[in-house]
C-alpha positions, 0 to 999 in steps of 0.5 A, spaced: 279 042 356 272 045 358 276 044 366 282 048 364 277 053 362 273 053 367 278 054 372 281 060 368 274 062 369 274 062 376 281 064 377 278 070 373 273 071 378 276 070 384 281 075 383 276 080 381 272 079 387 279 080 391 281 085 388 274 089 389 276 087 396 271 081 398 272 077 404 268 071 403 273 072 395 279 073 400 277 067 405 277 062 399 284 064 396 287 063 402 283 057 403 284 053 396 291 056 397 295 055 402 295 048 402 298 046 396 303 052 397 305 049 404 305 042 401 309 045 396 314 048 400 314 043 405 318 038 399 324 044 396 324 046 404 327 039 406 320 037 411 322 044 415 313 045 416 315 051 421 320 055 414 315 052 409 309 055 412 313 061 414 314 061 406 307 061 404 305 067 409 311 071 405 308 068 398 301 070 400 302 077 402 307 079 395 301 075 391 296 079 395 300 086 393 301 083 386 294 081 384 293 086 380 299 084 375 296 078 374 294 076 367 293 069 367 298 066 363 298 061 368 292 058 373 293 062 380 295 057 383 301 055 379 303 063 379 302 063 387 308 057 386 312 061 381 312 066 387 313 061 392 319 058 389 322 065 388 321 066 396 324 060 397 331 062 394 331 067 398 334 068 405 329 064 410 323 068 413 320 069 420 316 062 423 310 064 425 304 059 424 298 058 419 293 062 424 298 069 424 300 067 417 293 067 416 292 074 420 299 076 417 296 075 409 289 079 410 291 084 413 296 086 407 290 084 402 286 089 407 291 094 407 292 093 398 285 093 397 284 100 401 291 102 397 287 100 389 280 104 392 284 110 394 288 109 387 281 109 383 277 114 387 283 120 385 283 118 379 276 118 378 277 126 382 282 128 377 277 125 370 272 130 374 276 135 373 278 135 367 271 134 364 269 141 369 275 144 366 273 142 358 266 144 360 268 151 363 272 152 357 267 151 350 261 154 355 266 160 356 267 164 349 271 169 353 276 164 354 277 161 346 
């Protein structure tokens, strides 16, 4: 019982950290995940390594665009599965190999990650303005 929380724990924090866009959080997720993923898919894609890995790439990158969605009703790695299973039903992607699939990964988390922060800084701009307004508006009796 204490692993399984403490691997909810650590998943809660590894995605917080990728999330935040750290790239020693992103080394790891891909690293702890793409293994057990391509061995995953290797068993539902017939021993086909060069589709399961081509799989595993497509995973990883609707996960990493996903991330935020994650709410941990399920560990990581078991969700990362469910995508799997999902991207296997559908028609068979572009093979590449683990490096490009690699690349290919952190380029969309990079890409996700500069989307979040842009997201939070206009929303952090817009309560700004909004609390200048309001602090025009009590500061100004000509406007009541």
């Amino acid at each position: 019982m204490l692993r399984l929380m403490s691997a909810d724990v650590d998943d809660r924090i590894l995605v917080s950290r990728l999330l935040r866009g750290d790239e020693e959080a992103f080394s790891r997720f891909f690293e702890t995940s793409f293994e057990p993923l391509l061995d995953f898919a290797i068993g539902r894609a017939g021993g086909d390594a060069p589709a399961a890995t081509a799989v595993v790439e497509v995973t990883l990158r609707r996960a990493v665009r996903q991330l935020d969605g994650w709410r941990a009703e399920l560990p990581l790695q078991r969700w990362l599965e469910t995508k799997c299973a999902e991207t296997l039903a559908e028609p068979p992607p572009l093979r590449r190999g683990a490096a490009d699939a690699r690349a290919a990964v952190h380029a969309e988390w990079q890409e996700e990650t500069t989307r979040r922060a842009r997201k939070r800084v206009f929303t952090s701009l817009a309560v700004a303005a909004v609390l200048a307004a309001f602090v025009v508006f009590v500061n100004c009796p000509k406007l009541h």
